[in-house]
ROTIZA-789602 format. One line per 3 residues: number of its first residue (from 1); their letters; for each residue x, y, z of N, C-alpha, C. Coordinates in steps of 0.1 Angstrom, whole numbers, plus 5000, padded with zeros to 4 digits. Layout:
% ROTIZA-789602
NUM	A	X Y Z X Y Z X Y Z; ... $
END
This chain:
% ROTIZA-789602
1	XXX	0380 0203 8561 0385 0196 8573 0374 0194 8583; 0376 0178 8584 0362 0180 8599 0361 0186 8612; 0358 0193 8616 0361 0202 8629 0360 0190 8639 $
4	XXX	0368 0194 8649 0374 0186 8662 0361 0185 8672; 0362 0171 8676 0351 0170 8684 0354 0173 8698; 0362 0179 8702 0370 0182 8715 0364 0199 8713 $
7	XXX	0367 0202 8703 0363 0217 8702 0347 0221 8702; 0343 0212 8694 0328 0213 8691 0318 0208 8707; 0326 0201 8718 0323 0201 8729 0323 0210 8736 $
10	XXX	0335 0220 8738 0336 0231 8741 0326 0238 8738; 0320 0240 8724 0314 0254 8723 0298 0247 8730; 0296 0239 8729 0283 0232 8737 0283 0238 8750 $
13	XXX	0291 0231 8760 0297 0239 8769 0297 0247 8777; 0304 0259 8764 0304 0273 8766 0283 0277 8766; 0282 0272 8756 0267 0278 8756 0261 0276 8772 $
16	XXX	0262 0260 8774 0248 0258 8787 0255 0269 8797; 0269 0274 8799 0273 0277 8813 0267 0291 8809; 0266 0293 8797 0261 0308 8792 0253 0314 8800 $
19	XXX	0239 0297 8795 0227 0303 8799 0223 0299 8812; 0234 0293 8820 0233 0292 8832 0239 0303 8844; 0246 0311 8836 0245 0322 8843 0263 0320 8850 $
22	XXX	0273 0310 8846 0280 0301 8857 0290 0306 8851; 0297 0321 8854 0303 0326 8844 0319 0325 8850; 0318 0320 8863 0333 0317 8868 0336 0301 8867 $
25	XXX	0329 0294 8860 0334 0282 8856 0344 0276 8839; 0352 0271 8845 0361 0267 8832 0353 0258 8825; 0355 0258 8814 0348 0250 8803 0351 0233 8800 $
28	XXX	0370 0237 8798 0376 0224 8803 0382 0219 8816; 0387 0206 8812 0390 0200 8831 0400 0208 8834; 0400 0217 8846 0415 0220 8851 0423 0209 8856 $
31	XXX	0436 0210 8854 0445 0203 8861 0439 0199 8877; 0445 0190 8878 0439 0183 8893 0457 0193 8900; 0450 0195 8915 0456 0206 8926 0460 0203 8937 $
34	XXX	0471 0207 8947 0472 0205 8956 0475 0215 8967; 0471 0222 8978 0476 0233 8984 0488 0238 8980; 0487 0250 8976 0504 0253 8974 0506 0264 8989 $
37	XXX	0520 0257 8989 0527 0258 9003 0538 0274 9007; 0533 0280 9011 0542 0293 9013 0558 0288 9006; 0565 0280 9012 0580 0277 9006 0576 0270 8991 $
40	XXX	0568 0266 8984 0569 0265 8972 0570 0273 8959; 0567 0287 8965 0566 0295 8955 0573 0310 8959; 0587 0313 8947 0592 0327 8953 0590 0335 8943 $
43	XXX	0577 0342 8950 0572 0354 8940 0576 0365 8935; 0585 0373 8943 0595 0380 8933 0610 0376 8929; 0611 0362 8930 0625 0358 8923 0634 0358 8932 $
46	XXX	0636 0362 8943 0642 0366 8952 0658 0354 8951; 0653 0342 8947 0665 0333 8952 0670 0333 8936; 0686 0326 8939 0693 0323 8921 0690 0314 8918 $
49	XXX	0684 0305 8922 0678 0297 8911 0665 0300 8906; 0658 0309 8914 0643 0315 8905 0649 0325 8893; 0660 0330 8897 0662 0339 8889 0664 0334 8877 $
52	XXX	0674 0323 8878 0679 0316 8865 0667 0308 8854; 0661 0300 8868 0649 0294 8863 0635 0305 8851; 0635 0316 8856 0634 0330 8851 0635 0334 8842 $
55	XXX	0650 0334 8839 0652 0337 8826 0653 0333 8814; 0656 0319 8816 0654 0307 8808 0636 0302 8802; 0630 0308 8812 0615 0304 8807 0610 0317 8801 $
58	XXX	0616 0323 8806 0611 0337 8796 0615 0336 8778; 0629 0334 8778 0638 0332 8769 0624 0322 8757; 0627 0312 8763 0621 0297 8761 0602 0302 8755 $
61	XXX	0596 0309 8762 0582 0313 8759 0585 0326 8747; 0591 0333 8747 0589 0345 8734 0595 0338 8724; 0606 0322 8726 0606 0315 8709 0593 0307 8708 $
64	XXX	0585 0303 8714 0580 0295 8713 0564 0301 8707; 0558 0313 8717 0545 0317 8709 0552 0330 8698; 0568 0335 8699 0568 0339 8685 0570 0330 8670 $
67	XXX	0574 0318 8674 0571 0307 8663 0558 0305 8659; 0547 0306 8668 0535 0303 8668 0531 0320 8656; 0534 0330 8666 0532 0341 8653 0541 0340 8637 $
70	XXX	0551 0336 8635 0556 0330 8626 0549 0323 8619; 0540 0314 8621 0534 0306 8619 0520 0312 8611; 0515 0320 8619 0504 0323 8617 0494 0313 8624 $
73	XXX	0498 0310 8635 0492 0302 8648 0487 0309 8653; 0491 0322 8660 0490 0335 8666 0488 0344 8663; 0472 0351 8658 0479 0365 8647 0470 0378 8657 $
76	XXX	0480 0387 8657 0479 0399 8662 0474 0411 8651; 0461 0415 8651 0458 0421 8639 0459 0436 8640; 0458 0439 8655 0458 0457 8653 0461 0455 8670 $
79	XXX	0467 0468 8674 0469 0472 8688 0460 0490 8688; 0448 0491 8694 0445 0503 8696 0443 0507 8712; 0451 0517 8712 0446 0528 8723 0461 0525 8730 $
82	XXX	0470 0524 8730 0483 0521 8737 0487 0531 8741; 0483 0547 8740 0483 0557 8748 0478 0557 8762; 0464 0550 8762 0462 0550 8777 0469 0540 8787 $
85	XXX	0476 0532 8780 0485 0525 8788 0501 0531 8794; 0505 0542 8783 0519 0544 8780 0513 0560 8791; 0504 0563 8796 0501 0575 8804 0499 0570 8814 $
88	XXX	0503 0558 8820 0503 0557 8835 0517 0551 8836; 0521 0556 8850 0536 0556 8849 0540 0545 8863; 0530 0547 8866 0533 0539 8883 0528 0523 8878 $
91	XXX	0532 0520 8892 0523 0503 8891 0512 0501 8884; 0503 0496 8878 0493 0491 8873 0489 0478 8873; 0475 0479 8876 0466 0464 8872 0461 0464 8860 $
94	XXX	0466 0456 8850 0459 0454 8837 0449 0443 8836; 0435 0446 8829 0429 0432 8832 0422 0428 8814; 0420 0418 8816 0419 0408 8798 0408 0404 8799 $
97	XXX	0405 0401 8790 0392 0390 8789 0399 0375 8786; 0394 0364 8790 0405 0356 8790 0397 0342 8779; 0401 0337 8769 0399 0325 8758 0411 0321 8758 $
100	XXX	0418 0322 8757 0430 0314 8751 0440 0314 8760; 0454 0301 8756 0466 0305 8768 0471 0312 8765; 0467 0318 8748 0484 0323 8743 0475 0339 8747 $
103	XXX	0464 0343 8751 0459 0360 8753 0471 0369 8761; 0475 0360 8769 0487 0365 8778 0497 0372 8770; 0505 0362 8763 0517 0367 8753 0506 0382 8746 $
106	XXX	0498 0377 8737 0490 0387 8727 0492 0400 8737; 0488 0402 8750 0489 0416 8760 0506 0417 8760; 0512 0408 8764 0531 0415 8765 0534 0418 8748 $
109	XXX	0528 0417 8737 0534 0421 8725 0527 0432 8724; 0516 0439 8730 0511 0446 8727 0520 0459 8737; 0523 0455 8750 0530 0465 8760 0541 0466 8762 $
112	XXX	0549 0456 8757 0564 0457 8758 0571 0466 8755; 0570 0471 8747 0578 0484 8742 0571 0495 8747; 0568 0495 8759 0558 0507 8769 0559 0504 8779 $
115	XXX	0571 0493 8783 0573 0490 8800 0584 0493 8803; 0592 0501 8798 0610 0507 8803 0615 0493 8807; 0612 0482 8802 0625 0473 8803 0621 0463 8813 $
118	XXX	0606 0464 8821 0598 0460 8829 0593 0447 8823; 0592 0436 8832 0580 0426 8825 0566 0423 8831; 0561 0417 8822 0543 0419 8824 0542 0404 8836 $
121	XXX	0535 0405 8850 0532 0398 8860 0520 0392 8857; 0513 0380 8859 0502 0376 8852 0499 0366 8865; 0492 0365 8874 0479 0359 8882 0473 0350 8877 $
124	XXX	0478 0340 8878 0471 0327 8872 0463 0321 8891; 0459 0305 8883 0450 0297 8892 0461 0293 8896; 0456 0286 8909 0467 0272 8918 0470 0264 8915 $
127	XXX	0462 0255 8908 0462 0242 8900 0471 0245 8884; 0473 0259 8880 0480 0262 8867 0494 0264 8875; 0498 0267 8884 0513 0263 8892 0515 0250 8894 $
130	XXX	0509 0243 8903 0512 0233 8911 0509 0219 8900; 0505 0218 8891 0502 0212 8886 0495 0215 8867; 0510 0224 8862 0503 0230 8850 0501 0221 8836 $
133	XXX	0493 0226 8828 0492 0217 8817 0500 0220 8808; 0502 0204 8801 0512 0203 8790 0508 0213 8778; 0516 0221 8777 0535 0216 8773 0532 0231 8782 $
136	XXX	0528 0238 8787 0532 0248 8795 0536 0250 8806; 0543 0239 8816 0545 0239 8827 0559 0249 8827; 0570 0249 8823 0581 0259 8825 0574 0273 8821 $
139	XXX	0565 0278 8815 0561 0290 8812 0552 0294 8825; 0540 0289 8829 0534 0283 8849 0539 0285 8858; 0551 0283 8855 0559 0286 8873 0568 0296 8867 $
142	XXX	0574 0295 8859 0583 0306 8858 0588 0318 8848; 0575 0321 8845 0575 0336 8831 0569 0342 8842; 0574 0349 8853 0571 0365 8860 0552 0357 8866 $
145	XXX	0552 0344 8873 0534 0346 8874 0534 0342 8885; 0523 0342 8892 0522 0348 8905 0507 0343 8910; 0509 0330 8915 0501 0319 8919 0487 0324 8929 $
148	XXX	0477 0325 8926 0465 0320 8937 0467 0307 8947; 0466 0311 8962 0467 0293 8969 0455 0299 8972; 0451 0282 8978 0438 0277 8989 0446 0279 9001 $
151	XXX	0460 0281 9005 0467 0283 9017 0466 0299 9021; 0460 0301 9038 0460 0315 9036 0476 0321 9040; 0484 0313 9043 0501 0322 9048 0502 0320 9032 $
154	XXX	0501 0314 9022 0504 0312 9006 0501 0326 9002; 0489 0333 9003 0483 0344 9006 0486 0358 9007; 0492 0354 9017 0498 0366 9025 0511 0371 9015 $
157	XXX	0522 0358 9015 0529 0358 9007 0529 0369 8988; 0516 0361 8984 0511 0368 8971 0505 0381 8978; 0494 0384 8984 0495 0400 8990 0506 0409 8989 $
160	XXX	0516 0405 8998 0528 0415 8997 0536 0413 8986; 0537 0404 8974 0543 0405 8966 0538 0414 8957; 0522 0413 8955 0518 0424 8945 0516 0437 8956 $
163	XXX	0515 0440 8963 0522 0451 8972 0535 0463 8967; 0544 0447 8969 0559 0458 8962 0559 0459 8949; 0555 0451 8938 0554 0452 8924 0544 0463 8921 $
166	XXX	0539 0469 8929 0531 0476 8922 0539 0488 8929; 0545 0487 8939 0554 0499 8943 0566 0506 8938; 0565 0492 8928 0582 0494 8922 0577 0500 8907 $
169	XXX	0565 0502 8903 0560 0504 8889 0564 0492 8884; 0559 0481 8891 0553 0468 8876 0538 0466 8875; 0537 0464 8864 0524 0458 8854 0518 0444 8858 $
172	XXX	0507 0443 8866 0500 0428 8869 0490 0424 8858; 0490 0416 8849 0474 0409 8843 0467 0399 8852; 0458 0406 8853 0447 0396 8859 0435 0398 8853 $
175	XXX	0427 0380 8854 0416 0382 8844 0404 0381 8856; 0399 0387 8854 0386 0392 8860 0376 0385 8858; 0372 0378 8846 0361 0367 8845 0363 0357 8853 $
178	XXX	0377 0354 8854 0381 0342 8865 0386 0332 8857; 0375 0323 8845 0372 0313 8835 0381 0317 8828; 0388 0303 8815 0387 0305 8805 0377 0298 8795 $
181	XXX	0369 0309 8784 0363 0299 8772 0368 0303 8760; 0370 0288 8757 0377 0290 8746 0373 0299 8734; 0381 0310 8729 0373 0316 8722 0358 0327 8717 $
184	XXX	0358 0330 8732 0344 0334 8738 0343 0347 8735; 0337 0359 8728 0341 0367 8721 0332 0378 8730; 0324 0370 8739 0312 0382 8750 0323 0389 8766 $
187	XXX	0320 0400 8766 0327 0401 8781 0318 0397 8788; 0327 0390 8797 0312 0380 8812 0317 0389 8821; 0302 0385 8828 0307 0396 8844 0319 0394 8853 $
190	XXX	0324 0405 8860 0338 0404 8866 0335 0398 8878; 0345 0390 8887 0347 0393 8897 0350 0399 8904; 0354 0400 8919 0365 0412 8923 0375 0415 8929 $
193	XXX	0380 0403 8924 0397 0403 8933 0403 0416 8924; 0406 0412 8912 0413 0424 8904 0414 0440 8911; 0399 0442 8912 0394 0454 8916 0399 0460 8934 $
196	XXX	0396 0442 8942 0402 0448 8953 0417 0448 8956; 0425 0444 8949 0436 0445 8948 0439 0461 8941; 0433 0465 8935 0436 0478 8928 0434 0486 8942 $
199	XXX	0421 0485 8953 0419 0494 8960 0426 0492 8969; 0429 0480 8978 0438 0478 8982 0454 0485 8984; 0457 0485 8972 0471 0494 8967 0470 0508 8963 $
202	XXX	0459 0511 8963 0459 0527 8952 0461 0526 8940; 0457 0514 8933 0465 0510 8919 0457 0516 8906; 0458 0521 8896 0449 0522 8886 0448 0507 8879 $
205	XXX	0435 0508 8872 0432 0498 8866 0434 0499 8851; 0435 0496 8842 0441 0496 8824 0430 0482 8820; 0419 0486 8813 0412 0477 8812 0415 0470 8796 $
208	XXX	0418 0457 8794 0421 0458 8778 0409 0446 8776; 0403 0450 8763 0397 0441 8757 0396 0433 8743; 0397 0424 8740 0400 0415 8729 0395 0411 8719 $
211	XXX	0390 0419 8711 0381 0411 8702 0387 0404 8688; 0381 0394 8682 0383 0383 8674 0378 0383 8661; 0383 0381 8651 0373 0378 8639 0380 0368 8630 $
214	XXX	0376 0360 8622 0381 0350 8612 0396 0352 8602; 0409 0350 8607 0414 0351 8599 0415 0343 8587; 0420 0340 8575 0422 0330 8562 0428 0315 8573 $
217	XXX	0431 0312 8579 0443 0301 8583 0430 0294 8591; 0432 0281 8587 0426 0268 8590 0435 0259 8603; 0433 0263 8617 0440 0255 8627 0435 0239 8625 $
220	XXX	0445 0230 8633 0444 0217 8630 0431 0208 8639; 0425 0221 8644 0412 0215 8647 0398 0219 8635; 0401 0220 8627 0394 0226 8616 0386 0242 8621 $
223	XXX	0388 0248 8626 0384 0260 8624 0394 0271 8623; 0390 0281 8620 0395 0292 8619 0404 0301 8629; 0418 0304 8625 0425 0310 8637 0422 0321 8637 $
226	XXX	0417 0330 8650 0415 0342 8648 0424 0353 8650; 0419 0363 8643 0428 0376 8641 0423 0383 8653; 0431 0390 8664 0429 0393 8676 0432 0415 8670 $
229	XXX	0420 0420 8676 0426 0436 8678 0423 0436 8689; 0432 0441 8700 0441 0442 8716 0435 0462 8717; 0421 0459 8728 0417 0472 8725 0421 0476 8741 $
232	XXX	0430 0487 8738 0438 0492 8755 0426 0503 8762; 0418 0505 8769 0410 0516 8772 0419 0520 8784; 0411 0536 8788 0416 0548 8794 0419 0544 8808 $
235	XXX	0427 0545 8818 0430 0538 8834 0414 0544 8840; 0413 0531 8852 0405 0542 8864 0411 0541 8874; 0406 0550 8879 0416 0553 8891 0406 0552 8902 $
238	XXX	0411 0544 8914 0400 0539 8928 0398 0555 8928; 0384 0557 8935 0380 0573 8942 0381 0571 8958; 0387 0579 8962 0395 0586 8976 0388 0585 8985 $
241	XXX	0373 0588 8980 0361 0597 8989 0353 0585 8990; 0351 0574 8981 0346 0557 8990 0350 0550 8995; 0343 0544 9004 0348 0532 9009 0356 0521 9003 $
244	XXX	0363 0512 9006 0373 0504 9000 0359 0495 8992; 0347 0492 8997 0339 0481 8989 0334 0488 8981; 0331 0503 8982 0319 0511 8969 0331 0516 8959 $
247	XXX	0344 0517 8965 0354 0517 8954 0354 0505 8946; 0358 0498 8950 0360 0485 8946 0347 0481 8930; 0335 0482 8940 0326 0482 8930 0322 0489 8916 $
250	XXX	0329 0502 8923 0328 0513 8911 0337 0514 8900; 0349 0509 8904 0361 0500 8891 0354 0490 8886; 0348 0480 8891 0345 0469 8885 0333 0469 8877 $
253	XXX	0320 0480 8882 0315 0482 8868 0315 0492 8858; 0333 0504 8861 0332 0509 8849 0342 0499 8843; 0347 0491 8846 0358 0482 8836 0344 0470 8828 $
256	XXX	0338 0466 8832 0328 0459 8827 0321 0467 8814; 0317 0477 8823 0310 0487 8810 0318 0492 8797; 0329 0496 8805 0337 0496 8789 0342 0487 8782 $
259	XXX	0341 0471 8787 0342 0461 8778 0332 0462 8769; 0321 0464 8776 0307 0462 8766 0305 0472 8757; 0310 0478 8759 0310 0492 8748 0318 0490 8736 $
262	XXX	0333 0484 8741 0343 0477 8729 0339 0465 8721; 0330 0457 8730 0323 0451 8720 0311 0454 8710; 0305 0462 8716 0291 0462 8708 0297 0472 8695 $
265	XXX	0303 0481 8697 0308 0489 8688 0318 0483 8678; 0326 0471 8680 0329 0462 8674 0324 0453 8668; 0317 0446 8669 0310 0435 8667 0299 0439 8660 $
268	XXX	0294 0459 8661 0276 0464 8659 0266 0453 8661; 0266 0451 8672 0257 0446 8680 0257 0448 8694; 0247 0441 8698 0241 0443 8714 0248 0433 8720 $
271	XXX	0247 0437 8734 0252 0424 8743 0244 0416 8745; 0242 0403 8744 0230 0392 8748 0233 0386 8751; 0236 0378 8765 0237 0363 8770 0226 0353 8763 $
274	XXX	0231 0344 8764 0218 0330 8761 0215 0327 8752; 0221 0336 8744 0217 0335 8724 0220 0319 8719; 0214 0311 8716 0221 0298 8706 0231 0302 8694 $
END
C-alpha cells in the first residue's frame, strides 16, 4: 500500500521542528480559536445539562475507541508499573507523552480499574474546546476535560477547578511536551505548567511513558499501527524545603529523566535529537 502523503508530511515535519529545537510546536494545523469565555465552560459539571451532556459523551467515546481496539485500530500491548499509580491515594497529576488522540483513552484503559469509580480529567488546548476537530468534538467538550483559555477570569475558573479535583482525589492528564507528533517515539523537553500545578496544590506527579513498536496491522494510511506498552513510573512528590520555582523545576527534570531512561532502556539506545 502506498503510504499517505499527509503522513509522510508529517514525519518531514516532525524532523525539521526536531532539529530546530521547537519542541512546543504542533506538527499539524490546529483548529482555528477563539477566547474562551468564563460562561462557556463548566468545569466540574456543576449544571444538568453538563452532567447529561457528560455522560452521554463518555458513554459515546469508550464505544467508539473500544471499536477501534476491536478492531485492532488501537492496540494496547502491555501495561507496566500500575503499582506506582494504585500507591497514591490522593489527587494526582498524571503526565503522557503525547502522539496520538487516541494516547488519552490508552492512559484511562490502563487506570481505570485503579480509580474507585473516579474518571480520568485531561487538559487539552483552547482551540481543541472551542473549536474541536472532526469527528471529536462531543469527546472536546465533554469526556471530564478541562480547557486552557487565552482569557485570564477563563483561568481563574480552570485554577480552582483543578484545585478541588485534586482535593477530592481526582486524577488530571496533562501533557507536558505541550505538542502533538504524530507518532514521535523520543521524550521532548517539558514545559511547566504540569509541574506548577503539582506545586501549586501539593500534588504528586505519576509520570507515564509510552513506547511503540510495529504491530502486524497495516492502517489505511499505509503504515503500521503501533503496539503501545503504557510504562506507569514511581510518583514525585513537590519537596517542602524549595521554593515553589526550584520545586517546580526539580519535578520537571526528574519526570523528564525518567522518561529518558524508559526509553533508552526500551528502545537500547541513546537519546539523540536531530537524527535523520
Amino acid at each position: 500500500m502506498e503510504k499517505s502523503a499527509h503522513k509522510l508530511e508529517l514525519i518531514r515535519r516532525i524532523a525539521e521542528l526536531e532539529k530546530k529545537e521547537l519542541w512546543h510546536l504542533d506538527v499539524e494545523d490546529d483548529p482555528e480559536t477563539y477566547p474562551l469565555m468564563p460562561n462557556e465552560v463548566d468545569y466540574l459539571n456543576e449544571k444538568l445539562s453538563s452532567k447529561i451532556k457528560n455522560k452521554i459523551a463518555n458513554i459515546a467515546g469508550a464505544r467508539f475507541f473500544d471499536k477501534m481496539i476491536a478492531n485492532r485500530q488501537l492496540i494496547i500491548k502491555e501495561v507496566r508499573g500500575i503499582e506506582n499509580f494504585a500507591s497514591v491515594k490522593s489527587g494526582k497529576i498524571v503526565t503522557c507523552n503525547h502522539f496520538s488522540v487516541c494516547d488519552n483513552y490508552a492512559v484511562w484503559v490502563a487506570l481505570r480499574d485503579y480509580m474507585d469509580g473516579k474518571m480520568l480529567y485531561k487538559v487539552i488546548r483552547e482551540g481543541n474546546y472551542t473549536n474541536p476537530p472532526k469527528p471529536f468534538g462531543l469527546f472536546m467538550r465533554h469526556c471530564n476535560t478541562l480547557p486552557l483559555s487565552s482569557q485570564r477570569a477563563t483561568m481563574k475558573n480552570f485554577l480552582r477547578a483543578v484545585k478541588t479535583l485534586l482535593g477530592r482525589g481526582e486524577t488530571i492528564l496533562i501533557y507536558p511536551e505541550q505538542s502533538m507528533w504524530w507518532n514521535y517515539k523520543k521524550p521532548k523537553p517539558l514545559q511547566d505548567g504540569a509541574f506548577s500545578l503539582a506545586v501549586l496544590n501539593k500534588a504528586p506527579v505519576v509520570p507515564i511513558f509510552i513506547t511503540m513498536e510495529d504491530s502486524d496491522v497495516l492502517d489505511n494510511d499505509g503504515f503500521f499501527v503501533q503496539a503501545y506498552t503504557i510504562h506507569i513510573l514511581p510518583p514525585i512528590y513537590p519537596d517542602p524545603s524549595l521554593s515553589g520555582s526550584e520545586a517546580k523545576e526539580a519535578i520537571r527534570k526528574e519526570n523528564y529523566e525518567a522518561w529518558v531512561r524508559v526509553y533508552e532502556d526500551f528502545y537500547q539506545k541513546p537519546l539523540v535529537y536531530g537524527e535523520e
